[in-house]
N, C-alpha and C positions, 0 to 999 in steps of 0.2 A: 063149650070150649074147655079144653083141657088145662089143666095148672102144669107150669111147666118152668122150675128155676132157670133162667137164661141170664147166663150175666153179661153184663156190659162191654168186657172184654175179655179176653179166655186167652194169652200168651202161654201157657203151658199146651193149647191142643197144638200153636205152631212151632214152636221147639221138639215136644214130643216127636213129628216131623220128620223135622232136619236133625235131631237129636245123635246120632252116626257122626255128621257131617262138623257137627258145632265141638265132635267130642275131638275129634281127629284136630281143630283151627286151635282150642286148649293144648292139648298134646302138644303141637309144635311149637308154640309159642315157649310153656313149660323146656322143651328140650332145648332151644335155640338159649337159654339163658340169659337172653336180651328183653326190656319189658318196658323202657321208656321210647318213642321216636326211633323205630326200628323197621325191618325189613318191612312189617305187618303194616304198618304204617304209610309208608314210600306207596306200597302196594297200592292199598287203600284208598290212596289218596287219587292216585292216575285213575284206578278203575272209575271211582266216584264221577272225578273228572269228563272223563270220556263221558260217559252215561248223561250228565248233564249235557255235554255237548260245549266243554270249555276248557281252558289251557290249563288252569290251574286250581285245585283244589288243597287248602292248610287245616288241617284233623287239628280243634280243639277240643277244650274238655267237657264244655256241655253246649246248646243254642244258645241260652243265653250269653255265654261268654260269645260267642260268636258274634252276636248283637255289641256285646261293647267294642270287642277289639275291630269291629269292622268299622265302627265309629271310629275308636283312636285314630287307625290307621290311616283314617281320610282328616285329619287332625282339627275332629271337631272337638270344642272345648267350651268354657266360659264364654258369654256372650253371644253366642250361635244360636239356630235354632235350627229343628229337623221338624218337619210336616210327619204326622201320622196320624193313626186311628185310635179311638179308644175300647172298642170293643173286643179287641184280641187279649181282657184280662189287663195283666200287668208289663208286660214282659218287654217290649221293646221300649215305652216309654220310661219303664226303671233302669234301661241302659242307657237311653239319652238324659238320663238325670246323673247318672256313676259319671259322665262326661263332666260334665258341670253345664252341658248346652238346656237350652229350653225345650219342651214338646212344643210342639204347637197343633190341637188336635184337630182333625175335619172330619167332615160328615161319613156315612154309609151308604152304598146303594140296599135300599130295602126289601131286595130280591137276593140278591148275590152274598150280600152283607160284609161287600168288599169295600176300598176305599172309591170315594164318589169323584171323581176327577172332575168335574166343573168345579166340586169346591175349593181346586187346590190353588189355581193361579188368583186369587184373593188373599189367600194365606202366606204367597210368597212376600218377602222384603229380603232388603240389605242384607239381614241377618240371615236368612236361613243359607243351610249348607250339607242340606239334605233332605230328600223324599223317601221316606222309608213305608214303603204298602207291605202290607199284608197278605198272605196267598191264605186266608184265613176256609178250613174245612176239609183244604184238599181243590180248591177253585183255584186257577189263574188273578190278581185282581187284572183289571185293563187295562195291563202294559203300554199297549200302541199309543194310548192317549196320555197315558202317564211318563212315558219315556219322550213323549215328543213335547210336551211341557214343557220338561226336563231340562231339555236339550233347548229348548228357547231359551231360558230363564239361566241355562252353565249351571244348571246343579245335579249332583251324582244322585244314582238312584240307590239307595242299599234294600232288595230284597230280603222281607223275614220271609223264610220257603219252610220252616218248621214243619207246615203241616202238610206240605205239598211236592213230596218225592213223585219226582213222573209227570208231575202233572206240565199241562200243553195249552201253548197257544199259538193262532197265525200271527206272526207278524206282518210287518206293512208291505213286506216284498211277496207275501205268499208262504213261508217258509213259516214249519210248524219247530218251535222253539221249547225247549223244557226252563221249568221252574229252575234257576240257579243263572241261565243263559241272556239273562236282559237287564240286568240294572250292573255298575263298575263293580258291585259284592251283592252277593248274594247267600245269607245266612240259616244253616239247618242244626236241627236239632235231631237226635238218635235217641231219645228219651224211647225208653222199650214199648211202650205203643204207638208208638209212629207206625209211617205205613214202613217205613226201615229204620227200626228199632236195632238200641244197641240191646245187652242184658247189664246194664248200668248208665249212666250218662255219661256222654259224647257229641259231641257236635262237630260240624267243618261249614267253610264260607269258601265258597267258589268264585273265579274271577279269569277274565281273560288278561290284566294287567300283570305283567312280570314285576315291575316295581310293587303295588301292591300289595302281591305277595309275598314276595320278599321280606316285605316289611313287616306284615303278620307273623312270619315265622319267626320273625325277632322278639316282636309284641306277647308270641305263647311261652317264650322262654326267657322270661325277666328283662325284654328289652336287649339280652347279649349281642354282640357282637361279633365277639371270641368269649372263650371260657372262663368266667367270673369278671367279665369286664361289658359295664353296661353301654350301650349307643343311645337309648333310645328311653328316653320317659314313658312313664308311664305301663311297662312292660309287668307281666304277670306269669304266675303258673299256670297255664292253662293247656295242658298237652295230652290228645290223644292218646293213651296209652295200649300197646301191643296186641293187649288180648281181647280189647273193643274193636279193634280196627280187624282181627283175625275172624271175629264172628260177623262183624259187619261185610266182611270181602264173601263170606257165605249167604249172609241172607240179601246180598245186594243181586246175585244169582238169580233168587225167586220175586224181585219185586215188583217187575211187569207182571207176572201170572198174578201175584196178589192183586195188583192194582183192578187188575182185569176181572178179577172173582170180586172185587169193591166194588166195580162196575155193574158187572150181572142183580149183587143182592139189593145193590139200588133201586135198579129196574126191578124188582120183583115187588120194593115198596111201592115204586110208583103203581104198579100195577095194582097192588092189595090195597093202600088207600085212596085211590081216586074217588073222587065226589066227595069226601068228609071235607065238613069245615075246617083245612087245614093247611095252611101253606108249604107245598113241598119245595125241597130245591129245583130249579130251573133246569132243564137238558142243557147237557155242555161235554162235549166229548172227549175234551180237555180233562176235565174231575176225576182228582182219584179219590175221591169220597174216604178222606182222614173221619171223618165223622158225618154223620148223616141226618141232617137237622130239619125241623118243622118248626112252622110259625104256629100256637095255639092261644084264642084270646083266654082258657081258662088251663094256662100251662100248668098252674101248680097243681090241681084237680087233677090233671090229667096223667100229670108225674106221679102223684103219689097214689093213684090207682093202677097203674104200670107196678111199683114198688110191690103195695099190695100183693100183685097176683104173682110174683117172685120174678117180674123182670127188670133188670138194671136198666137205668136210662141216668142222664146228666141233664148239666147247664153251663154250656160253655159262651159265653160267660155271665154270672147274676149280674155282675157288677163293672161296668164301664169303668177304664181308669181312672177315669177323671172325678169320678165318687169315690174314690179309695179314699181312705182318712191320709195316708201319708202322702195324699197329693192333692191337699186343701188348699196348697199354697200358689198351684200354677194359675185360680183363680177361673175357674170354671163351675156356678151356680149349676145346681139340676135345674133341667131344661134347655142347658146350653147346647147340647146337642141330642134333638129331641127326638132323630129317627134310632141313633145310636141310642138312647136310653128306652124307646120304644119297644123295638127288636130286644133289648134286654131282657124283658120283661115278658116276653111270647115264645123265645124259642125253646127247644126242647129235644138233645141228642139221643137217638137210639142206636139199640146196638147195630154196629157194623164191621165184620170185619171178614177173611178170606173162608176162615175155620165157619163160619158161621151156616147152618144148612137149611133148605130150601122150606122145612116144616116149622124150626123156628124162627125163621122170619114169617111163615104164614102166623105162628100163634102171637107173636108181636102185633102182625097188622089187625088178628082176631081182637086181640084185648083192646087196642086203641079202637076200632070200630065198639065196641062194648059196650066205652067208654061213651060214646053220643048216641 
C-alpha cells in the first residue's frame, strides 16, 4: 500500500474550480459599492429559497445565529423547553440556552444517528415549545414521524439543516421534500465546509411563514422597525453580508453535481470496506453525505493509524452536549443517554468530499483494511 497525504478536506482544489467565477461575484460586489443587505443578498436569498422548495429564505451571519434567531422568532424564552439531541456537539443546545429556554435532550437512532422519534412524545410537557432535530451528516432525521408528533402535540418544528443542503425525503403524501422544507424554520449554516460553503461564515433559516420572516429580518437587524428605532427585543447583528451571498449564488449553481460526486464516493467506500468489522452508513438516497462516518469498537486505534499513514480523519462529535462542562447544570449524569454517549465513543469521520478521487478513496479504504 502506498503512503499517500490525503487530507480531510481540500477547499482550495474546489475554489481553484470555480476560481474565474468567484473572481467575477468579488468584482461586482466591489463595483456595486454596496456591501451590507444588498442586491447579492435579495438574490441569494430567492435562489436559496426556490432550491429548498419554500417561500422564504432571511441570509444571517452564521448557523448558529440562525439557531437562535429562529428560536427568538417563535418567542421562546425563560421557562420553555425545546426537545433535541445531544450528539450534534454544541450548537443547537447553546442556542436554546442564549433563549433562556431549557434543552431537554432524547435519544439516537443507532444507525442513522439521528433523533429517535419514539423517544420524543415522553419528553413533551406544558413547557416545551419546540422540536428541534437534527439533519445530523447530511441524513434527513424522520421527518414524517416527527412532524406528525408535532402536529399532535401544536408544537413547531425548527430544523438544524447545517449539515444537510440538498438532502431529501418522501413525505406522507409521496412527495420528495428538501432539508429546509418540513419543519415552520429551518436553520443552515455556510460554514466553508459545508456541502454549500460560504469563504467565511454565513448562514440563512428558511420558512414558508410570511409572518415569520418577517420578523427575522427585524431579529438580524437590531430588532429595527425603521431606521434607529427598535420594535422588537431581543434583536441582534446578525446580517449576511454582500460578498458571502455573491459567492454563495455561485457555488449554490454546483451543489447538486457536488452532492452527487458525495454520493458516488460513498458508494465507492461502501464497496471498498465491505465485510470489515465496521459500521457503515445505511443506504438512503436522500444523503448528501456532509461527512461520511463509521462505527468502530477500537475508533481511537484506528484514528490514529489513519493519522499515521498521512490521512486526515475526525470525530464529529467526542463529546455529547450534555458532558460538556458548561452544561453540568441541565442535570444530565453520564449514562443518561447511553446510545448517544455510545455512538460517541465509536464513530469515526473520513474524508469525503466532491474534489476527492477514485484512487484516494481506494488508499483510504487500503489503510483502514490494514488496519484489521
Amino acid at each position: 500500500m502506498s503512503k499517500l497525504t490525503i487530507p480531510f478536506g481540500d477547499l482550495k482544489r474546489q475554489h481553484d474550480a470555480l476560481r474565474p467565477e468567484l473572481d467575477a461575484a468579488v468584482t461586482r460586489v466591489f463595483d456595486s459599492g454596496w456591501y451590507i443587505l444588498g442586491q447579492e443578498v435579495s438574490a441569494f436569498e430567492a435562489e436559496f429559497a426556490a432550491y429548498c422548495g419554500v417561500a422564504h429564505c432571511v441570509g444571517v451571519a452564521s448557523g448558529a445565529e440562525a439557531l437562535y434567531l429562529a428560536l427568538a422568532a417563535l418567542g421562546i424564552g425563560p421557562g420553555d423547553e425545546v426537545i433535541t439531541v445531544a450528539n450534534a456537539c454544541m450548537y443547537q443546545v447553546s442556542a436554546i440556552v442564549q433563549t433562556g429556554a431549557t434543552p431537554v435532550l432524547v435519544e439516537i437512532e443507532p444507525t442513522t444517528h439521528n433523533m429517535q422519534p419514539v423517544t420524543i412524545e415522553a419528553a413533551i410537557t406544558a413547557r416545551t415549545k419546540a422540536i428541534l432535530p437534527v439533519h445530523l451528516y447530511g441524513r434527513l432525521a424522520d421527518m414524517q414521524q416527527i412532524c406528525a408528533i408535532a402536529a399532535r402535540h401544536g408544537v413547531p418544528v425548527v430544523e438544524d439543516a447545517a449539515q444537510a443542503h440538498g438532502a431529501s425525503a418522501t413525505d406522507a403524501e409521496g412527495r420528495e421534500r428538501r432539508a429546509g422544507a418540513w419543519g415552520q424554520l429551518a436553520c443552515f449554516s455556510f460554514y466553508p465546509s459545508k456541502n454549500l460553503g460560504a469563504l467565511g461564515d454565513a448562514g440563512a433559516i428558511t420558512t414558508n411563514d410570511g409572518a415569520l420572516a418577517a420578523k427575522l429580518r427585524q431579529l438580524r437587524f437590531y430588532g429595527w422597525g425603521q431606521k434607529y428605532v427598535t420594535e422588537l427585543a431581543g434583536g441582534r447583528n446578525s446580517r449576511l453580508d454582500e460578498l458571502q451571498a455573491a459567492l454563495l449564488r455561485v457555488k449554490l449553481r454546483y451543489l447538486e453535481a457536488g452532492n452527487e460526486a458525495r454520493r458516488e464516493r460513498a458508494a465507492w467506500y461502501q464497496e471498498l470496506l465491505a465485510g470489515l468489522p465496521l459500521e457503515l452508513p445505511p443506504p438512503d438516497e436522500g444523503h448528501v453525505y456532509h461527512l461520511y462516518v463509521v462505527g468502530c469498537e477500537n475508533r481511537d486505534g484506528l484514528r490514529q493509524h489513519l493519522l499515521d499513514l498521512g490521512i486526515g480523519c475526525d470525530i464529529h462529535y467526542p463529546l455529547p452536549a450534555h458532558l460538556h462542562p458548561a452544561y453540568a447544570s441541565l442535570g444530565y449524569a453520564p449514562g443518561a443517554l447511553p446510545e448517544t454517549e455510545r455512538q460517541a465513543g465509536r464513530i469515526l469521520s473520513l474524508p469525503i468530499y466532491p474534489e476527492l478521487s477514485r484512487n484516494e478513496v481506494e488508499v483510504v479504504a487500503a489503510a483502514v483494511r490494514s488496519f484489521f
